[in-house]
C-alpha positions in Angstrom: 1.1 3.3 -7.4 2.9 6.6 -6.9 3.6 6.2 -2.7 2.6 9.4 -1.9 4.4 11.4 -5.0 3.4 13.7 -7.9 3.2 11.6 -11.0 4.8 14.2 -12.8 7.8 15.7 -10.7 8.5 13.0 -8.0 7.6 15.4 -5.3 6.1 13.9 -2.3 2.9 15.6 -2.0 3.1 16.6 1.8 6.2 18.5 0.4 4.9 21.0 -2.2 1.0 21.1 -1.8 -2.0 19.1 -1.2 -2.2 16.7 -3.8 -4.7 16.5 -6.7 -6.6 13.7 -8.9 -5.0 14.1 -12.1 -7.2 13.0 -15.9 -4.1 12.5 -17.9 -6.7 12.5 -20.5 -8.3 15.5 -19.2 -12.2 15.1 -18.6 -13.1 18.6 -20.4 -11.8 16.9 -23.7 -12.8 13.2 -22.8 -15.5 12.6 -20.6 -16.0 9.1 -21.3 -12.3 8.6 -19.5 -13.6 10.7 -16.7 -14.0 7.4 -14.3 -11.7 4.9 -15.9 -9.2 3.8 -13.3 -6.2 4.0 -15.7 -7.2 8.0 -16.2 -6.7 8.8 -13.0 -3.1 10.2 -11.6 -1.5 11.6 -8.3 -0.3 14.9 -8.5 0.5 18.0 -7.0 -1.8 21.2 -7.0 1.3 22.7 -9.1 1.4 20.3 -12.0 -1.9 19.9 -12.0 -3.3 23.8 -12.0 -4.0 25.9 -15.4 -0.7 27.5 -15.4 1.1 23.6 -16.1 -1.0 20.8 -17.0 -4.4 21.9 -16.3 -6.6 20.8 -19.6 -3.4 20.8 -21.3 -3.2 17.9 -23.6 -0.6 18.3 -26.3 -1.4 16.1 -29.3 1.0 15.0 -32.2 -0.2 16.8 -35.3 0.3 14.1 -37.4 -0.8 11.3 -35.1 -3.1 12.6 -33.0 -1.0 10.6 -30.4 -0.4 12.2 -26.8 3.1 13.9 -26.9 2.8 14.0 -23.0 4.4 11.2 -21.5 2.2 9.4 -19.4 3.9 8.0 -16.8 1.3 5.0 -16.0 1.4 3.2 -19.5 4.1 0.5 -18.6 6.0 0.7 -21.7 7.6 4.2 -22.4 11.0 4.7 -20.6 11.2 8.1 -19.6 14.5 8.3 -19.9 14.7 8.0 -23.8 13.0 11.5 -23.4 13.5 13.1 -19.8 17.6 14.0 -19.0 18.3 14.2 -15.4 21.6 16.9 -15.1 22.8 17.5 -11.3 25.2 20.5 -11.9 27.7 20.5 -9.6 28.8 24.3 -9.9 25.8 25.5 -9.3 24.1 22.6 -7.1 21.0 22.9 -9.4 19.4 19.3 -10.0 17.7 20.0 -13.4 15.4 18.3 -15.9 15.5 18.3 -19.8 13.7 17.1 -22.6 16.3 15.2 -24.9 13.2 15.5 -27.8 9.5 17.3 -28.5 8.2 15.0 -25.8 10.7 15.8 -23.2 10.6 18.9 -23.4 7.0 19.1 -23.5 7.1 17.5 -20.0 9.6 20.3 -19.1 8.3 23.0 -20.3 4.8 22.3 -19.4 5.2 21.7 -15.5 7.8 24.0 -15.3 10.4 21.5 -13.7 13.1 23.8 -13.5 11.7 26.7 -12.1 11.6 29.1 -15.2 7.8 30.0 -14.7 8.3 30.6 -11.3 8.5 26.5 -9.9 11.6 27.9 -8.2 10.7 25.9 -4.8 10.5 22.4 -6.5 13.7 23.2 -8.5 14.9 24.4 -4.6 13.7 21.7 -2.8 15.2 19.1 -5.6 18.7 20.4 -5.7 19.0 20.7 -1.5 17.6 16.7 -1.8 19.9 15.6 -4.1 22.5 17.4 -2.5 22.2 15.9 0.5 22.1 12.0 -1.3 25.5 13.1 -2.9 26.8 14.2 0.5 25.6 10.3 1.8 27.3 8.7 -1.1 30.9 10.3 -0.2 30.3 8.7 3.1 28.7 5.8 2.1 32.0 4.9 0.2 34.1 6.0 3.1 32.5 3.0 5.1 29.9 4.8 6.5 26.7 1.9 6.8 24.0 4.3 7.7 24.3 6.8 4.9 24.7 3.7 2.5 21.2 2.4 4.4 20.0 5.6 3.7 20.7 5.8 0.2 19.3 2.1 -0.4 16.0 3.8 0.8 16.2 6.4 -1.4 17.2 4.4 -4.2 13.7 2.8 -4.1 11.3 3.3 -6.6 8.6 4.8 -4.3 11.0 7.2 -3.0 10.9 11.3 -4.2 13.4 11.7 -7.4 13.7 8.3 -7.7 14.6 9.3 -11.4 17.7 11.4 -10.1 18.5 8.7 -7.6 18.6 5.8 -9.9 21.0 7.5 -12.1 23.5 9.5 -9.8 23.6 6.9 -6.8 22.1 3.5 -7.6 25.1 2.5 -9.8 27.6 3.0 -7.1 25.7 1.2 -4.3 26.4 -1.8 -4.1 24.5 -4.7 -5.1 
């Protein structure tokens, strides 16, 4: 379901750190979830430790609804509450929330680097950095940096969120 990536920021687990078994609903708080299938998430040692997600469960105050996105229920786009920013200046690829659930997801695993993520935000901007660098050859002619990009333009590759927005739409079809 997530080929080999974090569930939360995209990184291929090899990458940043052994990888996890994630309770979106965490077990502490709902142990009847503690088995069900659906529960159960990829993810990083980062996203997943007590500094980030941990038992961290953020609930609407009103609705007692998740505010975390969970990015296994099939129906919320997380692009109505995740912005994906590639700032050219400073070569930073960046992530923020465009409402209380976005930046919940930013702000809780640290996704660009303020809490001391620095390597993900590192690793992130040098990877997207290099797919920019295939797309300017890519549209020079240039049929294995566009074969390249095709791969990383798959939905099981890492950032496939930054991918889909910054190179996808000038691939072509």
């Amino acid at each position: 379901m997530f080929n080999g990536k974090c569930a939360y920021c995209e990184s291929k687990i090899i990458v940043v750190t052994y990888g996890a078994i994630e309770h979106f609903y965490p077990k502490s708080q709902y142990p009847d979830l503690t088995f069900t299938w659906e529960n159960l998430l990829l993810s990083c040692d980062k996203c997943n430790d007590a500094n980030h997600k941990g038992t961290n469960f953020p609930l609407d105050d009103i609705t007692g609804n998740p505010l975390l996105i969970d990015p296994t229920d099939g129906v919320t786009d997380p692009n109505t509450h995740i912005e994906f920013v590639w700032d050219e200046m400073a070569k930073l690829a960046s992530v923020y929330g465009r409402d209380r659930r976005g930046q919940i997801v930013e702000d809780l695993f640290d996704l660009n680097g303020m809490r001391g993520r620095k390597e993900l935000i590192n690793y992130r901007s040098q990877y997207i950095k290099r797919l920019l660098a295939l797309l300017r050859l890519a549209k020079q002619g240039d049929s294995e940096a566009l074969s390249l990009l095709q791969e990383a333009c798959q939905s099981g590759a890492e950032y496939y969120a930054f991918a889909s927005i910054y190179i996808l739409p000038h691939l072509p079809p």
